[in-house]
C-alpha atoms as an extended CHARMM CRD file, in Angstrom:
* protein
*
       110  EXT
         1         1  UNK       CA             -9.1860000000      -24.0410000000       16.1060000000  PROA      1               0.0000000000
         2         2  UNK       CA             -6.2010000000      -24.2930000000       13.4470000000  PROA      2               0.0000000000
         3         3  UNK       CA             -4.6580000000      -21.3970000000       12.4160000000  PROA      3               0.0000000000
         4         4  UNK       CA             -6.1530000000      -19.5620000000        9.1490000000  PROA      4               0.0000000000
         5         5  UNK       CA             -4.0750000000      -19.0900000000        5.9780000000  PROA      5               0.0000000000
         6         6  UNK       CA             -4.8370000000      -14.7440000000        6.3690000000  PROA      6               0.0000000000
         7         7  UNK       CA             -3.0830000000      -15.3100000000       10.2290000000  PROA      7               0.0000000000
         8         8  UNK       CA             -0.3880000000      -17.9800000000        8.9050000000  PROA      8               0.0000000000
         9         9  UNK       CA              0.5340000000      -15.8230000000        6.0220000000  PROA      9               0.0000000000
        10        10  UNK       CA              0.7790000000      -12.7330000000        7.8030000000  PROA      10              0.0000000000
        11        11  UNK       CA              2.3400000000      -13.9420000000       10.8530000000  PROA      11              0.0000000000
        12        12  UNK       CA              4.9730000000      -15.6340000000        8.8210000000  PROA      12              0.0000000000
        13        13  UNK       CA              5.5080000000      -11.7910000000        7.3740000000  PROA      13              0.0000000000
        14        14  UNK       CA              5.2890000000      -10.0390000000       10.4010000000  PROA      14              0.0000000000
        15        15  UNK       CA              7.9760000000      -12.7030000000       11.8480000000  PROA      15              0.0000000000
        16        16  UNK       CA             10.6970000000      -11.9980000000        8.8200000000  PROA      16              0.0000000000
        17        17  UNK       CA             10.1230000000       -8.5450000000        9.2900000000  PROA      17              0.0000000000
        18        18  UNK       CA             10.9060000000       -8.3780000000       13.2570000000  PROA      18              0.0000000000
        19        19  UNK       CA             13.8790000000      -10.6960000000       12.5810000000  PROA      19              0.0000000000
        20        20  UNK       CA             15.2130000000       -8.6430000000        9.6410000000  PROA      20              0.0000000000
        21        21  UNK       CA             14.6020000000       -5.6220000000       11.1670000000  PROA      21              0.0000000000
        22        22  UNK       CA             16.5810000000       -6.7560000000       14.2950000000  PROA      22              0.0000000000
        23        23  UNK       CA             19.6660000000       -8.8050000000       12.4080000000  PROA      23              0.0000000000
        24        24  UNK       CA             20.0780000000       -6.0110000000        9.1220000000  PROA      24              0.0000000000
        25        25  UNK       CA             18.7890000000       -2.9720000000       10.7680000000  PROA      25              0.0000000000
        26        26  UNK       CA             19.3200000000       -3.0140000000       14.6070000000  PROA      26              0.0000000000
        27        27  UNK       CA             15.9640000000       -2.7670000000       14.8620000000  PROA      27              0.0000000000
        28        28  UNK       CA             15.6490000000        0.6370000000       14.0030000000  PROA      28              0.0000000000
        29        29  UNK       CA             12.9570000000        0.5720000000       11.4990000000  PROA      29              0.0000000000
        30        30  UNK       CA              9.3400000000        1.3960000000       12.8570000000  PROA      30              0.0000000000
        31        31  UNK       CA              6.4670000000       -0.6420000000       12.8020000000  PROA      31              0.0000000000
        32        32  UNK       CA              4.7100000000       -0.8830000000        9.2550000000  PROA      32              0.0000000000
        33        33  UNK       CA              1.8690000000       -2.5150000000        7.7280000000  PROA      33              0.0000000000
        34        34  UNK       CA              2.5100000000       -5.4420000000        6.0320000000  PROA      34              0.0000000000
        35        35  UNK       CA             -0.1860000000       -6.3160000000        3.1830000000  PROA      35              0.0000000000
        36        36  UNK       CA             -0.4240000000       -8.4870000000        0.3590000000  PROA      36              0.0000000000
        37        37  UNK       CA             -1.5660000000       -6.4970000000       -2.8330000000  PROA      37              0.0000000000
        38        38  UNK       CA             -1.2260000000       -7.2880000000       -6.6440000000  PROA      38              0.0000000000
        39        39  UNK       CA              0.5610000000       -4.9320000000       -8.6500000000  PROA      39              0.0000000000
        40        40  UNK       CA              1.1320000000       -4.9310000000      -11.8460000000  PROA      40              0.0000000000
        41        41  UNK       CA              5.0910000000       -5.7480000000      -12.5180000000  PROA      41              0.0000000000
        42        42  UNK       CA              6.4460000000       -5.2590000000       -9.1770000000  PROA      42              0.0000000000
        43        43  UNK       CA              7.4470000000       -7.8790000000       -6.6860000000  PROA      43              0.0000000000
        44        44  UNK       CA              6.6400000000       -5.3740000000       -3.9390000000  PROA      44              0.0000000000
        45        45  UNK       CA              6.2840000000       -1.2720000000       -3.0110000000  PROA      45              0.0000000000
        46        46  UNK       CA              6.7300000000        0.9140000000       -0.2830000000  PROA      46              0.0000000000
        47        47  UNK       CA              4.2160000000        3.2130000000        0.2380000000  PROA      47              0.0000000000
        48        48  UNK       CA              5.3760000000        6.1700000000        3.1930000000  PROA      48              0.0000000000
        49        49  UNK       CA              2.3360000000        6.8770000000        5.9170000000  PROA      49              0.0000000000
        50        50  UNK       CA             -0.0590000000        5.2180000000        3.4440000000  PROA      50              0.0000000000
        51        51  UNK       CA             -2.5140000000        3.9110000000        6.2590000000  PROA      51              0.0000000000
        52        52  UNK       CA             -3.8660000000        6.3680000000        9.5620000000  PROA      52              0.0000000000
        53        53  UNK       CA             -5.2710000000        5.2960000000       12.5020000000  PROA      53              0.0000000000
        54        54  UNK       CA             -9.4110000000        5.4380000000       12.4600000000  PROA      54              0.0000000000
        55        55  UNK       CA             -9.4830000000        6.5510000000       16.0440000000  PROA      55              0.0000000000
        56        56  UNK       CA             -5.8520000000        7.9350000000       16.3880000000  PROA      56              0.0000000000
        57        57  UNK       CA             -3.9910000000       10.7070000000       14.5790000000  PROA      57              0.0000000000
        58        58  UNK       CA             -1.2970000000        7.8580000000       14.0540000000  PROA      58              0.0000000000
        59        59  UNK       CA             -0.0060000000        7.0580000000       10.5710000000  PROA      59              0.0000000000
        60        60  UNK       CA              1.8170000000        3.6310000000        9.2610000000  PROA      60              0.0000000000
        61        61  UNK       CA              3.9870000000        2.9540000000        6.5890000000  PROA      61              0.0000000000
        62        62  UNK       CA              2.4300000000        0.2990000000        3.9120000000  PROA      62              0.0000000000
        63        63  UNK       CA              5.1210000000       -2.4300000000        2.8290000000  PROA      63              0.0000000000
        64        64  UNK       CA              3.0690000000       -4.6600000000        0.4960000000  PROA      64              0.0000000000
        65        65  UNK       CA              4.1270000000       -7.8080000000       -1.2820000000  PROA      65              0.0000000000
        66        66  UNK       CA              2.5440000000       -9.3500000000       -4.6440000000  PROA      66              0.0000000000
        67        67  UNK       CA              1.8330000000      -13.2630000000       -3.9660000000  PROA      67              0.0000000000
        68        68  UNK       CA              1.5610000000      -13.0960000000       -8.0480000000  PROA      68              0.0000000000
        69        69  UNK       CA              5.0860000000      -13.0670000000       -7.7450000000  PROA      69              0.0000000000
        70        70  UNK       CA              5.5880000000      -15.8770000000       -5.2550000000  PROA      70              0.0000000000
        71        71  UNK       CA              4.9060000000      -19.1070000000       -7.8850000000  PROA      71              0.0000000000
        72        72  UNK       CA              8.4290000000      -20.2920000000       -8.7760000000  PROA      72              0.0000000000
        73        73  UNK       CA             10.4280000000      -18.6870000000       -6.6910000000  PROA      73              0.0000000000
        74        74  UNK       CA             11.6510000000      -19.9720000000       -3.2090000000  PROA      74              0.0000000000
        75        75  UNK       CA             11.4420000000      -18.4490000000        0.4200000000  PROA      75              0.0000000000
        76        76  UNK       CA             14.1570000000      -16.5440000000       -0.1840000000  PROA      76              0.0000000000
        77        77  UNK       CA             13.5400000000      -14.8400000000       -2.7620000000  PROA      77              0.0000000000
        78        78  UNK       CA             10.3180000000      -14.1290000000       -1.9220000000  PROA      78              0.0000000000
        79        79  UNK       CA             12.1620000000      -12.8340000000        1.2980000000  PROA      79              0.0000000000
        80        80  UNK       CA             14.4260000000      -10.9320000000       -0.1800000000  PROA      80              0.0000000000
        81        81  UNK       CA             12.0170000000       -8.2540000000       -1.7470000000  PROA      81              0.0000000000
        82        82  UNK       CA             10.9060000000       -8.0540000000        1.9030000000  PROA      82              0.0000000000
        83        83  UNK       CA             13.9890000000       -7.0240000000        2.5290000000  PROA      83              0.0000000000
        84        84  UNK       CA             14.6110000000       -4.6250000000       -0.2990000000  PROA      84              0.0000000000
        85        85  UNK       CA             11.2110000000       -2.9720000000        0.3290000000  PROA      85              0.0000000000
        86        86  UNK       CA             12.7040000000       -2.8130000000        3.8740000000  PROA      86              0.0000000000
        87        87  UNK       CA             15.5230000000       -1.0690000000        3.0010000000  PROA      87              0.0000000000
        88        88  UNK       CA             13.3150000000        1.8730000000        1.7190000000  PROA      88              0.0000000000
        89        89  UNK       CA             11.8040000000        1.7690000000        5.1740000000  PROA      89              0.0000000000
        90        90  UNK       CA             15.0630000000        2.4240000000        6.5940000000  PROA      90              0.0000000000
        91        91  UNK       CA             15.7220000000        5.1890000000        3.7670000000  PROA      91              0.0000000000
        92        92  UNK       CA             12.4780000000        6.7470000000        4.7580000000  PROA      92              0.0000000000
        93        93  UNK       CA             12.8930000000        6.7920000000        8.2100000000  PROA      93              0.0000000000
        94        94  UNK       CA             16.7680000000        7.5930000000        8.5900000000  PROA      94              0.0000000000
        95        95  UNK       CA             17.8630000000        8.7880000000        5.0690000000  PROA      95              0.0000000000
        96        96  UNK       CA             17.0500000000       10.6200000000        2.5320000000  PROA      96              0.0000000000
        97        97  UNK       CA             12.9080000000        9.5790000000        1.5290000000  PROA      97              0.0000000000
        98        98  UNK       CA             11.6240000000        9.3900000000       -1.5180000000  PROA      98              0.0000000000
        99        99  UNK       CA              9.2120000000       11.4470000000       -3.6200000000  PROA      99              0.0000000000
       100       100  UNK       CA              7.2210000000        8.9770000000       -4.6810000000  PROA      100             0.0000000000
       101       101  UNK       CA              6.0770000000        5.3240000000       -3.0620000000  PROA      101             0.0000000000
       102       102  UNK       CA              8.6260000000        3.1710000000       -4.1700000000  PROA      102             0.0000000000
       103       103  UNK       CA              7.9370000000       -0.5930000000       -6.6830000000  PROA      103             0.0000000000
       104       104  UNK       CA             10.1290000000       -3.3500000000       -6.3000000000  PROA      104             0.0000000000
       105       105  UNK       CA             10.2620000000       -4.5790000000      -10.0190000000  PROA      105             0.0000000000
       106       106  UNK       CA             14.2860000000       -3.9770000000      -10.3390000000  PROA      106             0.0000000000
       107       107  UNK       CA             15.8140000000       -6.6150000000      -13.0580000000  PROA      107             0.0000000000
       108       108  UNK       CA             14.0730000000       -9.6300000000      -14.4870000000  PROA      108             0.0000000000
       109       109  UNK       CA             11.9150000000      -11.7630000000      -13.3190000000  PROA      109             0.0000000000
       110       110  UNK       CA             12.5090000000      -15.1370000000      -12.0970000000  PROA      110             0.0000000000
């Protein structure tokens, strides 16, 4: 059975997140939930300990990404809001967090 565009997509995500999280981050940033959500004029967001576990007390961190945003622009810049919304990951987990869940929609659009 070929691989689905839902596993390829995510998989490709989850992938780029491991190796960023290993090569800018010594791989210091915890585990998060990658989804793909449209919202209005941001490339991405951060939300802190949006999801919890159904049959855990656990909670995750929700990094999302807009595929509205993906026409026109190449892998790496598509990667590089992955990044970004990484980076409040890191500022969550090891700085100072934010007060509110954090949209990627810095400068214009390409």
């Amino acid at each position: 059975m070929s691989e689905t565009i839902t596993q390829a997509q995510y998989r490709a995500f989850q992938q780029a997140y491991d190796f960023f999280n290993a090569e800018l981050f010594a791989g210091s940033l915890p585990h998060v939930l990658v989804t793909l959500q449209r919202h209005a004029k941001a490339r991405g967001y951060f939300s802190p300990e949006r999801f919890t576990g159904r049959s855990q007390q656990t909670t995750a961190h929700e990094l999302a990404m807009n595929p509205d945003t993906f026409t026109g622009r190449t892998d790496e810049e598509i990667l590089s809001t992955l990044a970004h919304e990484m980076a409040h990951v890191w500022q969550q987990t090891h700085g100072k967090p934010p007060t509110v869940a954090i949209t990627t929609g810095n400068g214009p659009r390409r």
